[in-house]
N, C-alpha and C positions, 0 to 999 in steps of 0.2 A: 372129113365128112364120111360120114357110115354109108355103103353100098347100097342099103334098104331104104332110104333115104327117097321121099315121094310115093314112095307105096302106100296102098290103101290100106286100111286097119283092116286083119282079119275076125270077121262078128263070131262070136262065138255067144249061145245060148245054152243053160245048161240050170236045172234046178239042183236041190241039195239038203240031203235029211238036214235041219239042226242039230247041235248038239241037246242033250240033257230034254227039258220040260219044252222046247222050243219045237213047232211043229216043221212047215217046209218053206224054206224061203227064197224066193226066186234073187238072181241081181244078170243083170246084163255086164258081163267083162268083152271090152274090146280089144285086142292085143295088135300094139303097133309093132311093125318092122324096123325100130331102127330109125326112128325118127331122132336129126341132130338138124344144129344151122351152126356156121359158124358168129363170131361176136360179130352185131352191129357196128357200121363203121362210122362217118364223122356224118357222113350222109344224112341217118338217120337222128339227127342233135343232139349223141352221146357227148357227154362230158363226163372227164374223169380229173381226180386229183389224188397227190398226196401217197401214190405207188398202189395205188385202185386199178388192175387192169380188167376191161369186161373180156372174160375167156370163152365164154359160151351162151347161146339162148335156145331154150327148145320153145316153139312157138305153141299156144293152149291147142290140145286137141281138136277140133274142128266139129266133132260132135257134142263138144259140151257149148257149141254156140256161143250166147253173149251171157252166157252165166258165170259169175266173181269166180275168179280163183281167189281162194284164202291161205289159210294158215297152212304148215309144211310141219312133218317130224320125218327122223331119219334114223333106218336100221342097218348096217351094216354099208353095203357098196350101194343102199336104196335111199331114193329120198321119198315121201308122201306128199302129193301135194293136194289139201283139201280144195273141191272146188262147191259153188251151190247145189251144183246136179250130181255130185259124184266125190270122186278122187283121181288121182294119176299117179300111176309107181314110176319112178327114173330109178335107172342104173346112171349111176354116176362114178362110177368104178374108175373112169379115163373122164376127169372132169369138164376136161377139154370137146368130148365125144359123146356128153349125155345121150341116152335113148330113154325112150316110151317103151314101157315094155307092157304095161297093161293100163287102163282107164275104165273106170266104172262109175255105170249109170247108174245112182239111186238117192234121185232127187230129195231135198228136205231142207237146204241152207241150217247154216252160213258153211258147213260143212268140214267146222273145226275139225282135227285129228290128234292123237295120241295114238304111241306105238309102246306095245311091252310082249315082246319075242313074239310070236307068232300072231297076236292078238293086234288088233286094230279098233280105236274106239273113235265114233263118228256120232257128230252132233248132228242134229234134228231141230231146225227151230222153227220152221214153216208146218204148222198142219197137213198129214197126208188123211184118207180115207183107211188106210191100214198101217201096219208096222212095213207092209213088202217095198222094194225096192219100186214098182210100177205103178203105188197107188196114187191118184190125182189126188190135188192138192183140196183142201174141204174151208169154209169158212171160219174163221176162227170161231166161230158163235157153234158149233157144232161139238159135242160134248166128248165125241167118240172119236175126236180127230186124232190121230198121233202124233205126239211128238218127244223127242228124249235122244239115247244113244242107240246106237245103228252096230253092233260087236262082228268083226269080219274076220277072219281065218286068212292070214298073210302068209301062211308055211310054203305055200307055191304062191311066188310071187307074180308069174305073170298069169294066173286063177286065182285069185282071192273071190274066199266064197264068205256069206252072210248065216251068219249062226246062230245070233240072239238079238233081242232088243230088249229095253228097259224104258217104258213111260215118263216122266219125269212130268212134275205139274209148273208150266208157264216153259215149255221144253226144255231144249240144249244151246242157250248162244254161244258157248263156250264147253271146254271140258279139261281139267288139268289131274293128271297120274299120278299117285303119289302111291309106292310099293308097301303093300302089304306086315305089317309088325311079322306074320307068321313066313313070309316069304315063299309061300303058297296061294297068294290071291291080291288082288291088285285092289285099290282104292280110288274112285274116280268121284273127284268132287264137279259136277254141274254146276254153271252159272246161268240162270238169264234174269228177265226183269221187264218192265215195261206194260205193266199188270193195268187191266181194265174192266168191269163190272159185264163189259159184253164178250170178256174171253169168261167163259165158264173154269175151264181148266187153269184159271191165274187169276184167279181174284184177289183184289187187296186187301189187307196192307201185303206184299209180296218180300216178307224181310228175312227170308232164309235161302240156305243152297241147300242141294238134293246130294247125301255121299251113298256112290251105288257100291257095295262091294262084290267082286269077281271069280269063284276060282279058277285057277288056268287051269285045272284039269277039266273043269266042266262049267264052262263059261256062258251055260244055257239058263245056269242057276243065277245069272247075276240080278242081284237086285236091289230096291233102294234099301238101306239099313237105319238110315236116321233124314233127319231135315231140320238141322238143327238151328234155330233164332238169329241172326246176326243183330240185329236193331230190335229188341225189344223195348226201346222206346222211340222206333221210328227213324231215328237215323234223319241225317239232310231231310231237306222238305221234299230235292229234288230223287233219294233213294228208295227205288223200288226193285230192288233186288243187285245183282250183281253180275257185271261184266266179264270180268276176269279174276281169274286167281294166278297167283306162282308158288308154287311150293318152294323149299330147299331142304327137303326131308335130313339133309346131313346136319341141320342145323335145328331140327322140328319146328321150324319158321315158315310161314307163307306169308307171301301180302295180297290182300285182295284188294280192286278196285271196281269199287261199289256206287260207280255214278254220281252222287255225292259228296262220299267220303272213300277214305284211306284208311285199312285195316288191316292188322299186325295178325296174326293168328298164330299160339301155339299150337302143332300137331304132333306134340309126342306121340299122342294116340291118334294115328292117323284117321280112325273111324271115329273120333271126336273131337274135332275142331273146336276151339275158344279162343275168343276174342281178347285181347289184351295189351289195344291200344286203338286208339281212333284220330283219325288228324282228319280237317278239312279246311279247303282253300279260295279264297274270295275269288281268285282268279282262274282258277277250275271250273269247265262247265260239265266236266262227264270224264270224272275219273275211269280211264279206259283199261289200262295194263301196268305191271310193274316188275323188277327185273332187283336183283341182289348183287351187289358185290360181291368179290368170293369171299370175303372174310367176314361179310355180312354187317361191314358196319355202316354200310349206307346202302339207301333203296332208291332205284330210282322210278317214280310214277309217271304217268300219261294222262295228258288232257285230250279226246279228242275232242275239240272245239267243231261243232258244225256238222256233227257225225261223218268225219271223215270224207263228205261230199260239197264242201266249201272250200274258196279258196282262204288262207287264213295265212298264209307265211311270205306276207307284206309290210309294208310301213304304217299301215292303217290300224292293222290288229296289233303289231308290236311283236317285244320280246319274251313277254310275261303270260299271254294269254294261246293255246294250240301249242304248247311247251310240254317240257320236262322239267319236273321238279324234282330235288335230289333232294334226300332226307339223312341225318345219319340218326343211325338207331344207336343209340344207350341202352345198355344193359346191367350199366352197374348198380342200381337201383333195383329194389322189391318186383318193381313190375318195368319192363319196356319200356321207354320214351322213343317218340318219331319227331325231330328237330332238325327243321327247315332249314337249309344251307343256299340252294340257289335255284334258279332257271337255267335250261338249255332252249333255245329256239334254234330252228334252222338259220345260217346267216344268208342264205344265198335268197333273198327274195326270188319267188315264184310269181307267174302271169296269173291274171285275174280269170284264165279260161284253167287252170293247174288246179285242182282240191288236193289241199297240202298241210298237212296236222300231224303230230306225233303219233307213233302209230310202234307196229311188236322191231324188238331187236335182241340180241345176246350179247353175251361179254366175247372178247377175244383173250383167248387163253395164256397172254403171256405173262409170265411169271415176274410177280411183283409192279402190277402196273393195272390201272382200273381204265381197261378198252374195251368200248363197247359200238357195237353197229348197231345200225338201226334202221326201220322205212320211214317212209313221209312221203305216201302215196306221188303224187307227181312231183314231188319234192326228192325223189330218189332216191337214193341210200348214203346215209351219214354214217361217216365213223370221228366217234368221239373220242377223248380224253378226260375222263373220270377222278383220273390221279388226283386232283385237289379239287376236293366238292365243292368249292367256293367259287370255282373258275375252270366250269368246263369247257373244252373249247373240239372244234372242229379241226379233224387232223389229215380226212382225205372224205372223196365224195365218190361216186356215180349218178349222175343225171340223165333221161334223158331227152325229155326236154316235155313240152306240151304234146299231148297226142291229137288236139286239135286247136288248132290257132284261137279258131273263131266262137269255138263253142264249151262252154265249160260242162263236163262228165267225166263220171267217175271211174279212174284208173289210176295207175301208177301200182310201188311197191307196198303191198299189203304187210311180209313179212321180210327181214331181212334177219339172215343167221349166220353164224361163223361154226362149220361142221369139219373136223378135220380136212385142214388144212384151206379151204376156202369156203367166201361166204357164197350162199346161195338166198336169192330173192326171189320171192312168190308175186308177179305182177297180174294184175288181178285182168287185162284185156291180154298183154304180150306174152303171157307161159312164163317161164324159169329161166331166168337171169344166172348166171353164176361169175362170179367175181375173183382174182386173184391178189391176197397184197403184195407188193413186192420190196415197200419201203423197210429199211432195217429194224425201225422200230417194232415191228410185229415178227421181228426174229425171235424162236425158240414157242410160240404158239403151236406153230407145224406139228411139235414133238408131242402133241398132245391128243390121244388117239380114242374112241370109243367106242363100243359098239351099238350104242345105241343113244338117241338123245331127242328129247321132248323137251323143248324149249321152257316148256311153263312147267317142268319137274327139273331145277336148277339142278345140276351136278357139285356138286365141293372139287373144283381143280385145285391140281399140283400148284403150288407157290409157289417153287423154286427155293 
């Protein structure tokens, strides 16, 4: 346990020209001392399986109060953790000994994140009064409300300062990286959805995403460049825009999932996404995320049944419905095929007070074998076996357990990833989970090192 350990955050306040066309943008950074805990013990109703050991948790900063942590990307010895009100940097350098080295205030949800070298990109999907990091939140019926990506300056990690924004129309629920053709400017595809006649700024039909382009020398200029169609006939009755995307730029593949449906996307040209395959599923209610094989011949999709705040991983709902559906992709054909191989559910039934649904994960990078982790909000974190899309099955867990007996709300692991050499989870009430495996099967993954990684911008790992 770290020395600094119980100490108060030092406030620091501080404004900062923008870059480029961008005027002066305030953000609040808090910089913690050295905040660690060691692993929860039996006490608290961890369960592990399957060479899962829980190595560490840093518990959520205290000033981002009862607001979601979400989604995580990671640069070097750092991790990101997005939260509603902000973010949190971890040094994770001694996995064992995470600290808080900085947390920033600048409210907007759901507070997705993307990392590409110094740059930080931050979704907005809540209406503020202005693009600043302090502005109250405005009705959605308000024309002038902001909302989109949030562009932060990570060079000093425990100061990251706020440099640019970019509007985006129906905001940011989502945001996924995808590197630049010229290798000079970054491509950031936007998702949201959920469009209504009384948001001004998302009116329907809502059947496109926003691609903003970046340069990293002058990331003031970033802005939208296209907004290109996904459903120009409408798509599901129930799609109105889109959730998530993933890229696998090594492969000019993304899949997007589009609340309705399931969508294949070439991105040879990164700045021009086309569509070129569409699946949808009777048993799907809200196509939420989806994740590649590294050889890309299978995808695997998310249902969150219940938007993530139901209980769903019972006897009642079943095996087929708050799943994963694995798909393998053909390519041997003129165009794409997406062809349905099975369901994953959680096995371990959850309490009826647990919201527990398929929710974000990654592969584990071991050579010649399709392992992949993943959350299930109070459901924990699953690690899969891939290898035969016909029969996935459950090969270790971390559970840990109900956060309250009596009363069902929304917690548990929002993201769970596998980052050099261990997985780390984003618990959206408890802070950052970090995980060890120890079982052999996930031997020669360790060897696979990066410096940087965005979950929903797939990498193409070593095979072996």
């Amino acid at each position: 346990m770290s020395s600094g350990a119980g100490r108060r955050p030092r406030r620091l306040w501080f404004r900062r020209s923008g870059f480029g066309r961008q005027g002066v943008l305030a953000v609040s950074v808090l910089v913690a001392a050295g905040l660690a805990v060691p692993a929860a013990g039996a006490a608290d109703g961890v369960s592990t399986d399957g060479g899962v050991v829980h190595l560490a948790n840093v518990p959520k900063p205290e000033v981002l109060g009862s607001a979601f942590n979400s989604d995580l990307a990671f640069t070097g010895d750092h991790a990101i953790g997005g939260n509603y009100d902000g973010f949190v940097v971890y040094d994770v350098s001694d996995p064992a000994d995470p600290l808080v080295v900085a947390t920033v205030l600048c409210p907007g949800g759901q507070g997705d994140v993307s990392v590409s070298g110094d740059l930080l990109y931050f979704s907005v999907d809540y209406p503020r009064a202005s693009d600043e990091c302090g502005a109250p939140p405005v009705p959605s019926s308000d024309p002038d409300g902001f909302e989109g990506i949030r562009i932060f300056d990570i060079s000093d990690r425990a100061n990251p300062q706020y440099v640019a924004s970019v509007a985006t129309d129906c905001g940011s629920h989502t945001n996924t990286l995808v590197p630049g053709a010229d290798g000079r400017s970054d491509v950031v595809y936007v998702s949201s959805y959920s469009p209504s006649e009384s948001f001004p700024n998302c009116q329907p039909p809502h059947d496109k995403i926003a691609v903003i382009e970046v340069p990293h020398e002058d990331p003031g200029a970033a802005a939208v460049v296209d907004e290109p169609v996904l459903f120009p006939d409408g798509g599901n009755r129930t799609t109105t825009g889109c959730h998530d995307i993933t890229a696998y730029p090594a492969r000019g593949l993304a899949a997007a999932a589009c609340l309705g449906d399931g969508v294949l996307l070439d991105i040879t040209d990164p700045l021009a996404p086309q569509v070129v395959e569409r699946v949808q599923d009777e048993n799907f209610a809200f196509w939420h995320s989806a994740t590649f094989t590294n050889d890309a011949n299978n995808v695997v999709f998310t249902d969150e049944l219940g938007g993530g705040s139901a209980a769903t991983c019972n006897e009642e709902i079943g095996p087929e419905r708050g799943a994963n559906a694995i798909y393998s992709l053909d390519t041997s054909g003129d165009s794409p095929e997406l062809q349905f191989r099975s369901y994953y559910k959680l096995p371990r039934h959850q309490s009826e007070t647990e919201n527990c649904v398929a929710h974000n994960g990654s592969l584990i990078p071991v050579p010649g074998e399709d392992l992949f982790v993943q959350a299930w909000y109070q459901g924990g974190v699953s690690v899969i076996d891939l290898t035969d899309p016909d029969r996935p099955v459950e090969v270790g867990h971390f559970d840990r357990g109900p956060v309250d007996p009596k009363d069902l709300r929304t917690a548990g692991s929002w993201s769970a990833y596998y980052y050099n050499g261990h997985v780390y989870s984003s618990d959206i009430e408890q802070g950052l989970d970090i995980l060890e495996l120890t079982d052999p099967r996930f031997e020669g993954a360790g060897a696979v090192v990066m410096d940087e990684f965005n979950p929903q911008s797939q990498p193409e790992l070593p095979n072996g």
